[in-house]
VMD Tcl script that builds the backbone (N, CA, C; Angstrom):
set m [mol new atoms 210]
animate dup $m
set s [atomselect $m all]
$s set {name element resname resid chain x y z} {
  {N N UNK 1 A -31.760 48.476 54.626}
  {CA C UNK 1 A -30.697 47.681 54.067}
  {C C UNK 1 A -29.948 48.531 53.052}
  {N N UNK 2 A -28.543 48.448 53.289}
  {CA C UNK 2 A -27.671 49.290 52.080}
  {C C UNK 2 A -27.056 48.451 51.415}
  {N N UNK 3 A -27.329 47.820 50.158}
  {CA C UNK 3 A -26.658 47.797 49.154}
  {C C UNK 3 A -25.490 48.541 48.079}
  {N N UNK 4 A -24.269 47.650 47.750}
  {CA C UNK 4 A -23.432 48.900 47.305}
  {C C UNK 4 A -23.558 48.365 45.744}
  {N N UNK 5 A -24.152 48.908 44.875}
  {CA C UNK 5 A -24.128 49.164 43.316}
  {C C UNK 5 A -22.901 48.427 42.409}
  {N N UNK 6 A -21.941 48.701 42.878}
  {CA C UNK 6 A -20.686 48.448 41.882}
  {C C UNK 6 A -20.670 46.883 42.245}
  {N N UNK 7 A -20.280 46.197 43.793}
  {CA C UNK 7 A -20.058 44.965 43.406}
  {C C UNK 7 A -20.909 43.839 42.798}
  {N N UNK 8 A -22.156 44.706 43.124}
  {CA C UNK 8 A -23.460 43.701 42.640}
  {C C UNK 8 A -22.929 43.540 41.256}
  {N N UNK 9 A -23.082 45.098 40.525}
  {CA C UNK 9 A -22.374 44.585 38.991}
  {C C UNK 9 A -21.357 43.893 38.463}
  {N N UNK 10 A -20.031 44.193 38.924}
  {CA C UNK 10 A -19.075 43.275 39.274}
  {C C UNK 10 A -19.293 41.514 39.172}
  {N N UNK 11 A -20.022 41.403 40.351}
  {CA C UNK 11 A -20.478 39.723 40.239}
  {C C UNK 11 A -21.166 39.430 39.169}
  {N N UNK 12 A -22.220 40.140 38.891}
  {CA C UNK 12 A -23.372 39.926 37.666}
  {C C UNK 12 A -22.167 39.430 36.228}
  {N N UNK 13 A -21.396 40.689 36.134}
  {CA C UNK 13 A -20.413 40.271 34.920}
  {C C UNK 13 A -19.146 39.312 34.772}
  {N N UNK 14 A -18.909 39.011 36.164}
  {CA C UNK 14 A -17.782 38.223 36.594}
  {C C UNK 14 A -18.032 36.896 36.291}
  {N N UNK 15 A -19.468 36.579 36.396}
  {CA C UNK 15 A -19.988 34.868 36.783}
  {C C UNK 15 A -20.334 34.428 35.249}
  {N N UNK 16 A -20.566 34.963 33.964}
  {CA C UNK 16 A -20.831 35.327 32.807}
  {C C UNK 16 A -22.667 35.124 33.147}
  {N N UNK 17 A -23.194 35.278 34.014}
  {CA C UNK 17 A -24.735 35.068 33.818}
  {C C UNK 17 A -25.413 36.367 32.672}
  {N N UNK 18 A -24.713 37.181 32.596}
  {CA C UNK 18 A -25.061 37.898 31.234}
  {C C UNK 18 A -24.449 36.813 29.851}
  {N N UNK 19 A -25.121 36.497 28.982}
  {CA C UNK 19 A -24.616 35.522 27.849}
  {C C UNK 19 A -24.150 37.241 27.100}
  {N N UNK 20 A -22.633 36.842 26.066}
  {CA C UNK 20 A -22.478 38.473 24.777}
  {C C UNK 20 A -23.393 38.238 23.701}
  {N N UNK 21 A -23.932 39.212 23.479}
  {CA C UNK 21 A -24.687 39.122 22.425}
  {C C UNK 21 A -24.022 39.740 20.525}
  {N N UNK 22 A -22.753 39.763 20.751}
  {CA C UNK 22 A -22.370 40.045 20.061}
  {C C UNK 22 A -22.029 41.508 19.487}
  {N N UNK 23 A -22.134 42.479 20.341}
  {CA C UNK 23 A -21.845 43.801 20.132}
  {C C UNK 23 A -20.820 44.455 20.969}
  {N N UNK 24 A -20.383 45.382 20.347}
  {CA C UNK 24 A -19.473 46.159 21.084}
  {C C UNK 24 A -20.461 47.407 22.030}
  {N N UNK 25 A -20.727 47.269 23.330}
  {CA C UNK 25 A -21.795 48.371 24.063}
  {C C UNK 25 A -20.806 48.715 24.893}
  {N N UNK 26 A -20.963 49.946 25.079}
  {CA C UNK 26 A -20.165 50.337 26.234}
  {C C UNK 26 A -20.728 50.822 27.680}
  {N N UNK 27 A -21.032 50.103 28.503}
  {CA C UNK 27 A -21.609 50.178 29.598}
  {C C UNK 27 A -21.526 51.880 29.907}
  {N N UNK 28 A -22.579 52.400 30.500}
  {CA C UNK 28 A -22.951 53.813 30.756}
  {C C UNK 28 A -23.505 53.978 32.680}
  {N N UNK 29 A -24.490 53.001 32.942}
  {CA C UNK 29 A -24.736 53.624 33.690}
  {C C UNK 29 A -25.998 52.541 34.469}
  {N N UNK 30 A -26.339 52.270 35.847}
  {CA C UNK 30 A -27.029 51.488 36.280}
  {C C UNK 30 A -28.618 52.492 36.486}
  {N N UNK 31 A -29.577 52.412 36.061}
  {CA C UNK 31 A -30.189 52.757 36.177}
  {C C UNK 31 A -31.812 52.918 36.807}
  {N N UNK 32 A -32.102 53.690 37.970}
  {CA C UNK 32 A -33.217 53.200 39.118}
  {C C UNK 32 A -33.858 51.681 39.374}
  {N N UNK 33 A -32.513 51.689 39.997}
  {CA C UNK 33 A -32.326 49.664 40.875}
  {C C UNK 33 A -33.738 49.934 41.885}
  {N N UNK 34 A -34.450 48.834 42.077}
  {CA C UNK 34 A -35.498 48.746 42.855}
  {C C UNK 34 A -35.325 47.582 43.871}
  {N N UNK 35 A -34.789 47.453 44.547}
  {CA C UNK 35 A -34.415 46.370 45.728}
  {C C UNK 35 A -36.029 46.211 46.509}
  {N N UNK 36 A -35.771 44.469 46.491}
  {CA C UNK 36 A -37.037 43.768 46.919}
  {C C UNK 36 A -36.802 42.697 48.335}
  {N N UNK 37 A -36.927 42.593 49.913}
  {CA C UNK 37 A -36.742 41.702 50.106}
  {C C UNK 37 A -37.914 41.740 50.992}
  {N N UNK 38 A -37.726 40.166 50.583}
  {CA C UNK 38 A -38.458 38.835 51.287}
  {C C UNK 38 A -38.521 37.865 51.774}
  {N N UNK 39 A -38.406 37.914 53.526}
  {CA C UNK 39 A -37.548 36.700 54.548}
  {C C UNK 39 A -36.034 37.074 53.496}
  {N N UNK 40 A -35.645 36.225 53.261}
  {CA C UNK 40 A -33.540 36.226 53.413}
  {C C UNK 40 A -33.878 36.668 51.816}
  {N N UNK 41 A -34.634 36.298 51.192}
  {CA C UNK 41 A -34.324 36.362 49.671}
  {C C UNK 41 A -34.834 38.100 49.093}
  {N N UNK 42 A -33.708 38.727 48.401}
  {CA C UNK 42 A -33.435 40.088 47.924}
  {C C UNK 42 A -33.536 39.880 46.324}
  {N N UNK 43 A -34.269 40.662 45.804}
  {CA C UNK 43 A -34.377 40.672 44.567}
  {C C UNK 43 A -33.794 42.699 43.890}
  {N N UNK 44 A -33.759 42.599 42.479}
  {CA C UNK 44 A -33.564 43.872 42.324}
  {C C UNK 44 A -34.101 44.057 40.651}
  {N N UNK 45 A -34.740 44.842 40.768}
  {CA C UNK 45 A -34.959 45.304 39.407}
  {C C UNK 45 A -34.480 46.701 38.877}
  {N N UNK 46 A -33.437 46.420 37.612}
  {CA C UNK 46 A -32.668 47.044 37.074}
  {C C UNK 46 A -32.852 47.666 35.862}
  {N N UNK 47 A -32.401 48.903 35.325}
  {CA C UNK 47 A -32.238 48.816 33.857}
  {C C UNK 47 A -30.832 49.571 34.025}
  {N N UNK 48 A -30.056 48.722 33.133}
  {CA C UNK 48 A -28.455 49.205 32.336}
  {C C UNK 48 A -28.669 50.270 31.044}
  {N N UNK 49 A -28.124 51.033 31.166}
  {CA C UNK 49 A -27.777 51.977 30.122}
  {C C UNK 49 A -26.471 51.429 29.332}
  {N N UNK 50 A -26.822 51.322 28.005}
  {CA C UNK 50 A -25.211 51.122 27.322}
  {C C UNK 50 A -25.249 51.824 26.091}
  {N N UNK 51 A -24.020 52.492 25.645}
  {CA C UNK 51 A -24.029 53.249 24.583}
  {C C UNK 51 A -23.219 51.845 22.975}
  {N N UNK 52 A -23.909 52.130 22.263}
  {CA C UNK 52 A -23.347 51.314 21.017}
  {C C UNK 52 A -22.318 51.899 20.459}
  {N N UNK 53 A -20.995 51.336 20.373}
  {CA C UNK 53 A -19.968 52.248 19.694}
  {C C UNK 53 A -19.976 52.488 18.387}
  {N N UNK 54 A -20.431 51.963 17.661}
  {CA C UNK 54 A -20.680 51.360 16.172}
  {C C UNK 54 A -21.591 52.552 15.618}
  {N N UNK 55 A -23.014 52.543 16.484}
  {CA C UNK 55 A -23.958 53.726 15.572}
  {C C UNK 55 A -23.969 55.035 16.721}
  {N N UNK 56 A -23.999 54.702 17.892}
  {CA C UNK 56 A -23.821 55.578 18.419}
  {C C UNK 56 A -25.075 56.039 19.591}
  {N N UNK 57 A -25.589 54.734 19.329}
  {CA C UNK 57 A -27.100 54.648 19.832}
  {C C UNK 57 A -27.098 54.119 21.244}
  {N N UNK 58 A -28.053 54.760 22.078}
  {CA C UNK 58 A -28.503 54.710 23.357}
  {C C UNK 58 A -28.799 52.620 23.539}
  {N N UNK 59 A -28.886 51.746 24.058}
  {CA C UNK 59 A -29.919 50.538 24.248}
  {C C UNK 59 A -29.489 50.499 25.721}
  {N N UNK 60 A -30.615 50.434 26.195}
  {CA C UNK 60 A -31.241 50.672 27.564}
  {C C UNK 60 A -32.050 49.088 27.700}
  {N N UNK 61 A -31.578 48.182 28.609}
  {CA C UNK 61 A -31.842 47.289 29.336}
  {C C UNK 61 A -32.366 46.844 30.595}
  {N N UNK 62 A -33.483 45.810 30.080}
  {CA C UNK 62 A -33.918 45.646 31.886}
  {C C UNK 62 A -33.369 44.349 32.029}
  {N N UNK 63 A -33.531 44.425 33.621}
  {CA C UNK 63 A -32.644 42.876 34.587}
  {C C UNK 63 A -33.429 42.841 35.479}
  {N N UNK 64 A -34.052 41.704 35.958}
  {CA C UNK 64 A -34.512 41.018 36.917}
  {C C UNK 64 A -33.332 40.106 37.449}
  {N N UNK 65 A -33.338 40.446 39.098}
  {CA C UNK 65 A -32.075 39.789 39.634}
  {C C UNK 65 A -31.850 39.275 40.582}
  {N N UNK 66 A -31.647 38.378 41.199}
  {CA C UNK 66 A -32.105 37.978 42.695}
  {C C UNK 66 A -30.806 37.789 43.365}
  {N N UNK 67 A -30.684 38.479 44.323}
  {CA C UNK 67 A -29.376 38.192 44.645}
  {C C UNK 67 A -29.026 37.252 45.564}
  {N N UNK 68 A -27.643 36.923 45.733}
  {CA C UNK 68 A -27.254 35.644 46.679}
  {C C UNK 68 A -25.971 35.554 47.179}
  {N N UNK 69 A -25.806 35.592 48.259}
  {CA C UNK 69 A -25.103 35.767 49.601}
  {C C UNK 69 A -24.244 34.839 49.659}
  {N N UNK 70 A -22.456 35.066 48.904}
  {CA C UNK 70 A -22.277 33.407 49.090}
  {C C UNK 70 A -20.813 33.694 50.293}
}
mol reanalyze $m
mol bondsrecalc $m
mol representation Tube
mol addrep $m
């Protein structure tokens, strides 16, 4: 199965299922996605790289994600 990276993110940020947490981050980079499926249902485990504009600091995020076919 090929998955393409960008629209997954795309939707993820489009739908607001990320809540802002109040910072300015500047997205960097998707980092070793682990795609899971089982019968129809696809899962993915993620970590986001984002740089902080403010201090200048790395915060590196994980996502559990299940995706869905609409």
């Amino acid at each position: 199965m090929e998955i393409n990276i960008s629209p997954l993110l795309f939707q993820i940020m489009s739908n607001d299922s990320l809540k802002s947490i109040g910072k300015d981050y500047i997205f960097v980079e998707l980092m070793n996605p682990v795609f899971n499926q089982k019968d129809n249902q696809v899962t993915v485990s993620v970590s986001v790289k984002y740089l902080d504009s403010q201090t200048k600091a790395v915060q590196i995020s994980q996502f559990e994600l299940m995706l869905e076919k609409k």
